[in-house]
C-alpha positions as CSV (number, residue, x, y, z in Angstrom):
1,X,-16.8,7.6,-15.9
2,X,-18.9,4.5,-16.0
3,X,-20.9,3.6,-12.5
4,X,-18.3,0.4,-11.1
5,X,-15.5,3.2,-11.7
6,X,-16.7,5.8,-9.6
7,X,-17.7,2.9,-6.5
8,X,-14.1,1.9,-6.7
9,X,-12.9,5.8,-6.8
10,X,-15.0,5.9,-4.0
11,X,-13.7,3.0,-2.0
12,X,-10.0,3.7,-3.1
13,X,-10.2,7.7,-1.3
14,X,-11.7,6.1,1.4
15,X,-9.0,3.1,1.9
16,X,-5.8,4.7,1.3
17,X,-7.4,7.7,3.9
18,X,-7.8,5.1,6.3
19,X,-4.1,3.4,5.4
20,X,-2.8,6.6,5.7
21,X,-4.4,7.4,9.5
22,X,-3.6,4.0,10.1
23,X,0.2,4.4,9.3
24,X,0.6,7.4,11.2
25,X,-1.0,5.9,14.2
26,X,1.1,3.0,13.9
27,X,4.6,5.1,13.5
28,X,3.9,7.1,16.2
29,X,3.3,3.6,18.2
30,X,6.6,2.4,16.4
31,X,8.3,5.3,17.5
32,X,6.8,6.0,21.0
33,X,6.0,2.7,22.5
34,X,7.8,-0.3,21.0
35,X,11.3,1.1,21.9
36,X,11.6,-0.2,25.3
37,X,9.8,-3.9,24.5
38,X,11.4,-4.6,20.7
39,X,14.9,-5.4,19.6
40,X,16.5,-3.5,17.0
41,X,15.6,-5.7,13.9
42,X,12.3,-5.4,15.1
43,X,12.1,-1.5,15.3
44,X,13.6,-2.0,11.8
45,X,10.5,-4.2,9.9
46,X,8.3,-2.0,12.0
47,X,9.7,1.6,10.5
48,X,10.3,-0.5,7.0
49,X,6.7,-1.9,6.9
50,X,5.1,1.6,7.5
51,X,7.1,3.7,5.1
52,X,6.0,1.3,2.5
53,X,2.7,1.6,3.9
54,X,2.7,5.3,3.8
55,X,4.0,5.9,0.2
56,X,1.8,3.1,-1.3
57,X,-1.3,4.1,0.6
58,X,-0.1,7.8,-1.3
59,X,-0.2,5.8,-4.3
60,X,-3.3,4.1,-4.0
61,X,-5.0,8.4,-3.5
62,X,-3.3,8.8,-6.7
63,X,-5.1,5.6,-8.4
64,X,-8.2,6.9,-7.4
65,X,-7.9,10.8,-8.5
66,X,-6.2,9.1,-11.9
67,X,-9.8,7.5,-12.2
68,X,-11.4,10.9,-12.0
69,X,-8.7,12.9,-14.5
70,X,-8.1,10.1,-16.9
71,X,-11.4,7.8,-17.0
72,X,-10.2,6.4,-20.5
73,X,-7.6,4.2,-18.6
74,X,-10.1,3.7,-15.1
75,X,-9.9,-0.5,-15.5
76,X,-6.1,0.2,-15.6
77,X,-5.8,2.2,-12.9
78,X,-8.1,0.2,-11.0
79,X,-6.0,-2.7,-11.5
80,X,-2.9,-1.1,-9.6
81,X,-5.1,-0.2,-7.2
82,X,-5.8,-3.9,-6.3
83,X,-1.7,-4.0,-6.9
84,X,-0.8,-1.7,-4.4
85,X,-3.4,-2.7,-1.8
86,X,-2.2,-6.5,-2.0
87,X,1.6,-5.3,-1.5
88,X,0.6,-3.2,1.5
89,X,-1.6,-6.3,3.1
90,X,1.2,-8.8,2.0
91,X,4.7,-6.6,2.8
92,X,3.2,-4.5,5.5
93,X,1.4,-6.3,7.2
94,X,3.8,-9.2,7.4
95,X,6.6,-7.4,8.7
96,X,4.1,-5.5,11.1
97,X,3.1,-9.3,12.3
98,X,6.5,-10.8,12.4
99,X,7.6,-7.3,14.7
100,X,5.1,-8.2,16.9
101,X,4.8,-12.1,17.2
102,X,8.7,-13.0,15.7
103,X,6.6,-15.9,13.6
104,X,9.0,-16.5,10.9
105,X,6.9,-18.0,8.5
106,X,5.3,-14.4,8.6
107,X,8.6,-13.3,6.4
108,X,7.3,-15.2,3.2
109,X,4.8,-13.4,2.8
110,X,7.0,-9.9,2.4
111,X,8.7,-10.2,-0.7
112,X,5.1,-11.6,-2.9
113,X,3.5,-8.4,-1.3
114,X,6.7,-6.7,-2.5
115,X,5.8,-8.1,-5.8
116,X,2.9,-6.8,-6.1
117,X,4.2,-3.1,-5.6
118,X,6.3,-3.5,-8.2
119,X,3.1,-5.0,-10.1
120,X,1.4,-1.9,-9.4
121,X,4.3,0.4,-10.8
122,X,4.4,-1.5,-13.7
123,X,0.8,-1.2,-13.9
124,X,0.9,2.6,-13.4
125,X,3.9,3.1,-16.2
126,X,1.6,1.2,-19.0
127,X,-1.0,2.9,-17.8
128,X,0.5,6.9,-18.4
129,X,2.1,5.1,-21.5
130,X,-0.9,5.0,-22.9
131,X,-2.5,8.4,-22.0
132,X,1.2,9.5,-23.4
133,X,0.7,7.7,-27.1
């Protein structure tokens, strides 16, 4: 694996370890301490944005051990990785804002970060299609 892969195989265990700390802090928070001072819809973005959270940070530890097993396709992988980090930062983190703040303006910014989880999948499939063929 060339030098710049193993950095970002590097950064990518230590980011989606971190996103994933991060989400369980925040569910239990979600869970535990926003009941009594959130509405209902707002309970909802707050579960919504850290399940997506949770199984994309999952996704981005899976990037980065693909970069380690399959090297050949590392640039490939790499570039879901950015994928599913933008999607989290965008979709998360929007909905984790609006829950907080209720700035609607927030909301646009949810389905682009959505967008780019999808983008990563995509990413992901042409990327095992070619280790397939």
């Amino acid at each position: 694996m060339e030098s710049q892969y193993k950095v970002v195989f590097g950064r990518y265990l230590l980011i989606a370890s971190g996103l994933l700390f991060l989400a369980v802090a925040l569910g239990a928070f979600g869970a535990h301490g926003l009941e009594k001072v959130f509405n209902e819809k707002q309970i909802a973005n707050w579960h919504t944005a850290n399940n997506y959270m949770v199984m994309h940070a999952f996704a981005l530890f899976v990037v980065a051990v693909l970069m380690q097993v399959l090297p050949k396709q590392a640039k490939i992988w790499q570039r879901a990785g950015l994928a599913f980090l933008l999607g989290i930062t965008l979709f998360s983190g929007s909905l984790f804002l609006w829950s907080i703040t209720l700035y609607t303006p927030l909301v646009f910014f949810t389905p682009i970060g959505g967008t780019f989880f999808l983008i990563g999948w995509a990413v992901m499939f042409w990327g095992s299609w070619k280790v397939k063929n």
